[in-house]
C-alpha positions as a printed Julia matrix, in Angstrom:
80×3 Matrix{Float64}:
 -75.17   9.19  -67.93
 -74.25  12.02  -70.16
 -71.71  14.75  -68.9
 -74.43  17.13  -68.2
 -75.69  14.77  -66.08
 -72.8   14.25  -64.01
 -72.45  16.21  -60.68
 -69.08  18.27  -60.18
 -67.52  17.1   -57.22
 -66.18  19.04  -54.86
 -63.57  19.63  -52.07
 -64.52  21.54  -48.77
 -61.42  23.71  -47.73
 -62.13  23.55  -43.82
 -60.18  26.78  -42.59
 -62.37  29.06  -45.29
 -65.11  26.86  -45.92
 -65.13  27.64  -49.32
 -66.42  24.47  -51.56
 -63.45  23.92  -54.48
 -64.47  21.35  -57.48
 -62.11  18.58  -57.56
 -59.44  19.51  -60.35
 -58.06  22.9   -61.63
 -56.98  24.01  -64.77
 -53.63  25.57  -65.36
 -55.03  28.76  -65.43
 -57.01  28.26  -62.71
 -53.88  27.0   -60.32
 -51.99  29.86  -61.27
 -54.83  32.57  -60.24
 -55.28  30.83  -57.1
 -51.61  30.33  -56.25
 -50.06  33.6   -58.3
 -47.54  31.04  -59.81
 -46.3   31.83  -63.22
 -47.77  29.58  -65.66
 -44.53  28.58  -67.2
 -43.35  27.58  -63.6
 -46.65  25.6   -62.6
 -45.65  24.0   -66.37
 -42.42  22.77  -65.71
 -43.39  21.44  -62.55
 -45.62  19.51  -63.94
 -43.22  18.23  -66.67
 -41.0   17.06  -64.11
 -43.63  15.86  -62.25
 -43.25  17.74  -59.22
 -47.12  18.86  -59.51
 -49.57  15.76  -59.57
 -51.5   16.24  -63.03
 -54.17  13.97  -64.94
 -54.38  15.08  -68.76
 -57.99  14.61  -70.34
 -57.66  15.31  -73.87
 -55.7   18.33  -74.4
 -56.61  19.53  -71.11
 -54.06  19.26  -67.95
 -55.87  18.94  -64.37
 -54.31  19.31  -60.92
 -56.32  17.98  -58.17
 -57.79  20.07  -55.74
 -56.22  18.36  -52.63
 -52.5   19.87  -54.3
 -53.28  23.07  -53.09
 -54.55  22.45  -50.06
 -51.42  20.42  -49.08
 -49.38  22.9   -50.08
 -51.54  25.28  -47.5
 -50.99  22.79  -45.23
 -47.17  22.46  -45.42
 -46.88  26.27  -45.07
 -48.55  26.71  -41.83
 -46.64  23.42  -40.63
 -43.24  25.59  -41.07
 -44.48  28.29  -39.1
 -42.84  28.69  -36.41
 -44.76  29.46  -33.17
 -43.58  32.2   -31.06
 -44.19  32.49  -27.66
């Protein structure tokens, strides 16, 4: 099967329902998250950001930035 072939993946974000492929670029994480680059970099490098490199190219999984979606509402406090 060649890569054109291949079908892209993707992850369902179920509070927006918005359909996110299954790795993100660098760039990619830091326009979704408004991270600098050189901070998403070093956490990477000291492997606080889960990474796969393919090539020369760096990919962060999807489910990353939904668990860190997830741990903000968790430390939300609920008033009332």
């Amino acid at each position: 099967m060649s890569y054109n072939q291949m079908s892209v993946e993707t992850t369902e974000n179920q509070q927006t329902e918005v359909k996110l492929p299954n790795f993100l670029t660098i760039a990619e994480l830091v326009a979704a998250t408004k991270i600098s680059r050189q901070t998403i970099s070093r956490k990477i490098k000291s492997g606080e950001i889960p990474n796969v490199k393919v090539g020369s190219r760096v990919l962060i999984p999807t489910s990353f930035i939904i668990g860190l979606e997830k741990e903000a509402w968790s430390n939300v406090k609920k008033v009332g």
